[in-house]
N, C-alpha and C positions, 0 to 999 in steps of 0.2 A: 295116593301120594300123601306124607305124611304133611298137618297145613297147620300146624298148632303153634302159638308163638306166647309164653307165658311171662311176664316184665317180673324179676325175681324179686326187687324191691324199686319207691318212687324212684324217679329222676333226679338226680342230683347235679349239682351248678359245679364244676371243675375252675377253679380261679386261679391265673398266675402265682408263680411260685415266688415269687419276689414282685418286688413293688413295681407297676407301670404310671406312665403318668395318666394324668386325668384330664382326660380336654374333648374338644369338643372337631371333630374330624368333619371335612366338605368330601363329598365322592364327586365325581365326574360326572358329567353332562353322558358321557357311553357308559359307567357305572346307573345312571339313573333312570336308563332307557325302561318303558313301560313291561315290553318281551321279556324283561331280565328279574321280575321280581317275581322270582320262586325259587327254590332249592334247587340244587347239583347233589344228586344223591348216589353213591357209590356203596354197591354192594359186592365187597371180598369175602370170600367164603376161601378159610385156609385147610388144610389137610389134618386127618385126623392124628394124635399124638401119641405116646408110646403112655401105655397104663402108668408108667413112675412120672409124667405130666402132672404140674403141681397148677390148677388151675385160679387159686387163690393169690401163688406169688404174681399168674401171667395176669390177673387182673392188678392188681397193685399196682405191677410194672406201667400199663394203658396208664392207667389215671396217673400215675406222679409222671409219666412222660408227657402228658397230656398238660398237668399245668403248667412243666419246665416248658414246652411250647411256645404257650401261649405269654408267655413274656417278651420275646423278641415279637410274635403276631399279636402282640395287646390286641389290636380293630377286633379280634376275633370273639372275641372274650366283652365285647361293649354292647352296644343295643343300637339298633336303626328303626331313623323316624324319618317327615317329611322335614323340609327345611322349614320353619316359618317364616319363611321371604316371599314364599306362594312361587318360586320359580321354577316348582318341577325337579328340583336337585334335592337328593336324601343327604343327610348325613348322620352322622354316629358317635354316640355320646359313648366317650370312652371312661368308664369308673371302673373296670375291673370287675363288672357285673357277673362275668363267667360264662362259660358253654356248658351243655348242657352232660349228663353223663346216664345211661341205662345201663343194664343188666338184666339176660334175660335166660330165657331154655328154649329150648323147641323139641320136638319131634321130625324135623327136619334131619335128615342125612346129606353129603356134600353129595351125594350118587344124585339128588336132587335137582340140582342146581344145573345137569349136564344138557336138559332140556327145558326149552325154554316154559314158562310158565303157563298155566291152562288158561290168566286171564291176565287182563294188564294189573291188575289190583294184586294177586296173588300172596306174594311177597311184602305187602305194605307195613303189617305190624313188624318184620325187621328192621325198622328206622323205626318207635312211637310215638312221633312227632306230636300227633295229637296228644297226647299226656302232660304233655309243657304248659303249664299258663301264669300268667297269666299272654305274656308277649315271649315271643320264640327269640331265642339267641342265633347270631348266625352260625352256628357251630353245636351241631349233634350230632353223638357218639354211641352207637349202640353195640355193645360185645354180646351176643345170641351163643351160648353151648347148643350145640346137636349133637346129635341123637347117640351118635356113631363115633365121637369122642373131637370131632370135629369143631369149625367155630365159623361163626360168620360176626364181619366187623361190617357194619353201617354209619356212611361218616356223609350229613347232610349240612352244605355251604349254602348260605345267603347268596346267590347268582350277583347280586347289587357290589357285591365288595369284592368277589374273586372272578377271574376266568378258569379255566381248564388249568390250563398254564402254571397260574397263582395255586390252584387247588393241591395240583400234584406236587411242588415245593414243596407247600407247609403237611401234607401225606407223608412226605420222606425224609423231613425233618421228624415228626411224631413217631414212626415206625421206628429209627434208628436211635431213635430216644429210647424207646421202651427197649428195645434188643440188647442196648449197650453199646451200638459199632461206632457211636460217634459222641462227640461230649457235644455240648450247644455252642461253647465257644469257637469249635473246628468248623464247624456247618456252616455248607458255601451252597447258593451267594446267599449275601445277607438281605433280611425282605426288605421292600423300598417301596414306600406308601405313595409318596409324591404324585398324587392325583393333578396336582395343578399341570403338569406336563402336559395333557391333555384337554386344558382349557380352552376355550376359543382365543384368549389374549393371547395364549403362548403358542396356537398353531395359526393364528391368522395372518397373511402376507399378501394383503390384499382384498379386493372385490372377488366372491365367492358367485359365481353362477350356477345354480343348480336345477333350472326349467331340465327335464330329459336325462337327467343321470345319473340316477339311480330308480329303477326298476325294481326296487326292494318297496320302496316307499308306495309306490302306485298303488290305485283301488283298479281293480279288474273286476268286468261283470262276472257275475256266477252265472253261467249255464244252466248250470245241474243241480241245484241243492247239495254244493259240494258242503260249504259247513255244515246243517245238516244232517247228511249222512256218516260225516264220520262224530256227529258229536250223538246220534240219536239210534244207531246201528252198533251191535257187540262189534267191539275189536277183539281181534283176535292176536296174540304175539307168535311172531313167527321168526326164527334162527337156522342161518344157511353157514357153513364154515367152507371159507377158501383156501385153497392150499397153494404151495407155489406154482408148483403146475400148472394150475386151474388158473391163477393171476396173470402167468406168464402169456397164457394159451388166450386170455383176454385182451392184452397189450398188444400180441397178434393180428389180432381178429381187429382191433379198432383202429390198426396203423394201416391194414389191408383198405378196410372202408370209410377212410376218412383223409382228410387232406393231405396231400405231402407235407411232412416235419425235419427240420434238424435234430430234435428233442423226439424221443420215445415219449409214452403216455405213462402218469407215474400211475402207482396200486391204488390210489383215492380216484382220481379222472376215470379207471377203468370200472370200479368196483358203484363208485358213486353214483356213474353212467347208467351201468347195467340195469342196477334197482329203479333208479328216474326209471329208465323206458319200460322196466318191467312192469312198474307199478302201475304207470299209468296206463297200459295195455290190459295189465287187470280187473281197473277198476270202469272200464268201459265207457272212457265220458266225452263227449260231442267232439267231432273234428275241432271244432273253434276256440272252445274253450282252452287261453289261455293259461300254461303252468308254468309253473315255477322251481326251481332248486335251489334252496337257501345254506351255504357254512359259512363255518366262521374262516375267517383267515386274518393269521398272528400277525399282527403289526409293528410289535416292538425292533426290528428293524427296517418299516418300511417308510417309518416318520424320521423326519431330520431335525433334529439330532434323533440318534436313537433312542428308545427308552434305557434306562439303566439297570443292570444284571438284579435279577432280584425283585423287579416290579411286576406286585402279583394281583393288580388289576386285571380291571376288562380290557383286555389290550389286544383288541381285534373289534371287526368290520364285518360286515356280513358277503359275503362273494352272491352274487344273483345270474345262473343263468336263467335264459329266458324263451319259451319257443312257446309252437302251437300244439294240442293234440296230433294232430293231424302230423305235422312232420315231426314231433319224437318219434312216434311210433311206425312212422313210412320210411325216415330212415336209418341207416347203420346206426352200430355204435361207435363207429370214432367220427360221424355228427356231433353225438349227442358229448363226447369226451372233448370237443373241440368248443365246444359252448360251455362247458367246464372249464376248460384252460384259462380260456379269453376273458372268464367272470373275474378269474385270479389273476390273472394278465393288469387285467385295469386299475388293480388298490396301489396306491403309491402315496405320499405324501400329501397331494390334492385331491386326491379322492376321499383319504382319512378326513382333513381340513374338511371338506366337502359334508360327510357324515356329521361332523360332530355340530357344525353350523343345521345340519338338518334336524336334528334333536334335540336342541338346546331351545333358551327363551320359549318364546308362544308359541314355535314352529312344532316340537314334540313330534316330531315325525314318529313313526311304528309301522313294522314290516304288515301287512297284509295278508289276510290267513287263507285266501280263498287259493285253490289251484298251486298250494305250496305244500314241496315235502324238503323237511330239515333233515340235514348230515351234519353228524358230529364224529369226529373222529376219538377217539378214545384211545384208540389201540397207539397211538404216538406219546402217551403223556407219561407213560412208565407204572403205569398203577400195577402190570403183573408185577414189581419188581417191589410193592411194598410189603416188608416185611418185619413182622411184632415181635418176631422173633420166635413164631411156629411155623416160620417156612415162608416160599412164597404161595403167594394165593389160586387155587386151583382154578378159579371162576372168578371174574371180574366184568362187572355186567350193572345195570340201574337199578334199584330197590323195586320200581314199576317201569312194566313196558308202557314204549309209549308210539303214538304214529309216525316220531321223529325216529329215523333213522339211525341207529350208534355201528360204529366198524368197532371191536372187540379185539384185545389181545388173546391169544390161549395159549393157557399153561404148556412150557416147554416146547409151544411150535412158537418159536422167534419170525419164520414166514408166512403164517398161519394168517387171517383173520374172520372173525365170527361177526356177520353182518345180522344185524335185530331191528326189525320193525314188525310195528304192530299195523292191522290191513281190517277192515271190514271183513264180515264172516265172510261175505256173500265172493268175497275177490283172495282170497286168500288162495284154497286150493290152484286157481290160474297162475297170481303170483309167482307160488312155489315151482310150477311147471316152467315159468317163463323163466324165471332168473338161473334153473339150470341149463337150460338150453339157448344160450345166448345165438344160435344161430338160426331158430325161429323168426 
């Protein structure tokens, strides 16, 4: 497999196209959580182009859309630091400092991309993150030519200032900028910073008790040398594709063996499930030892008032279900879909309240990594749907696999989704055995 990734000249700083202001931004108490400070890295790899492809203009087009962007997203284009109030809260010096911009080549063909990568690192010079110095902007841009006349776009966000949510807005503003489809003054909604929404002053309504409720936050003994092993053993990336059928025939199977519903199970509860029990059956770890399932789940309508259209914060909670080895794996899958549900069931208003009081001041709450596997769903954010104007993107997948969980959209199957995590060598082949045979 072709693995060569060549940076065709430095990095270069992309800056607003008109003036922003200049000030000095506070993020959130759930923007400044410790979990969240790394990158959201998206790798689109689009379709190869017809030889009269002018790859000169399609670059132009990226970068002048790129800085037209980044004027309504100023934050984007600033630099993040610690507060110096010592309280645990980042914020962001907004000067118009710029994001970041590459240019590269590869040997890489998009036929590539259709399986998943030999290692989790694989893929990592398609985003050259490390080239940036002296401090990283939240917003890297890498356009990668292949081999095959193909391209791949690598677009890496500061986790601290966007969610998912946030990410894929300012993706499809940028995309329909460069294409032409839209002018900047059309483009709905408009982005809405308003971090203080989510302060403790503005969601507090009350005495907050939170002894027992949240099971995110908890220390849990290790067993096993679960951190460990997955930090000290190769991972291996491993990619299953669902088809409707295949989803349908799941929703089946956990409605048969699992509690009477009013409600059907949806495609996250079945597919989310599966993997939870597969993986842990894979990875073979003591009845007792307590696990975990950690997503996110979107809250901008779950607080009162809602957030407002266009708020592309961390605007989500973590959902936690919670059992033993011992009964994931002894029983059914609409068990385990129904401990899914009931995680998502509980986020409401005081639960939000709840979180943000756990995180804030001294208290700095953080998920716990022992007997935990993360689900991020992807496949809901629209990212097949962005388009530079060479089409939409064949592959939409992480720059690096990682042992967190992504569900995957794929090209042209709208029911489709491509489940990716990465698994210790030693569990892998089981894995892959288990997660198809969900009636093992």
């Amino acid at each position: 497999m072709a693995s060569s990734v060549q940076v065709v000249k430095k990095p270069v700083l992309i800056t607003p196209s008109e003036p922003t202001p200049s000030r000095l931004l506070s993020l959130s108490a759930l923007d400044s959580q410790l979990f969240l400070r790394f990158s959201i890295e998206y790798l689109l790899v689009y379709p190869s182009q017809s030889p009269s492809f002018d790859k000169a203009t399609t670059l132009a087009n990226v970068k002048t859309a790129l800085a037209r962007a980044l004027v309504p997203y100023y934050p984007l284009a600033g630099r993040v630091r610690p507060s110096p109030h010592g309280s645990g809260i980042l914020e962001l010096v907004c000067r118009a400092q710029g994001a970041a911009f590459i240019e590269a080549v590869s040997d890489y063909t998009a036929a590539d991309f259709q399986e998943p990568p030999r290692f989790v690192t694989q893929w990592r010079k398609l985003l050259s993150s490390d080239l940036i110095t002296p401090v990283l902007p939240p917003l890297v841009v890498q356009l990668t030519w292949l081999a095959d006349g193909s391209a791949a776009l690598c677009v890496g966000f500061t986790h601290s200032i966007c969610d998912g949510i946030g990410t894929s807005e300012f993706l499809n503003l940028f995309a329909n900028l460069a294409s032409g489809r839209t002018k900047l003054s059309d483009f709905k909604p408009k982005p809405v910073w308003d971090r203080h929404l989510l302060d403790r002053t503005n969601l507090d309504s009350g005495d907050i008790t939170l002894a027992g409720t949240h099971p995110e936050f908890d220390r849990v003994p290790d067993l096993c040398g679960f951190s460990t092993r997955f930090s000290q053993e190769r991972l291996s990336p491993t990619s299953i594709i669902f088809d409707k059928a295949w989803i349908n025939e799941l929703k089946r199977l956990a409605t048969f063996t699992g509690q009477p519903s009013e409600f059907g199970f949806t495609s996250f509860e079945v597919l989310s499930a599966l993997v939870w029990r597969s993986w842990a059956r894979a990875l073979n770890l003591p009845a007792k030892q307590v696990l975990r399932l950690l997503f996110s789940v979107n809250i901008r309508h779950r607080v009162k008032p809602s957030l407002p259209a266009g708020f592309y914060g961390n605007a989500f909670v973590l959902g936690c279900a919670q059992t033993t080895v011992k009964r994931l794996t002894e029983q059914g899958l609409g068990y385990v879909c129904g401990l899914v549900r009931k995680a998502k069931e509980r986020i409401g208003d005081e639960y939000v309240r709840e979180v943000v009081e756990s995180v804030s001041g001294t208290r700095r709450a953080s998920p716990d990594s022992v007997g935990v596997l993360i689900v991020s769903q992807w496949s809901k954010l629209g990212l097949d749907m962005v388009d530079f104007g060479m089409g939409r993107p064949v592959h939409v997948g992480p720059v690096c696999a990682d042992r967190y969980c992504l569900l995957l959209p794929i090209h042209d199957r709208p029911d489709a989704i491509k489940v990716m995590v990465a698994l210790p060598d030693t569990a892998v082949g089981r894995y892959e055995c288990l997660v198809q045979n969900p009636y093992s």
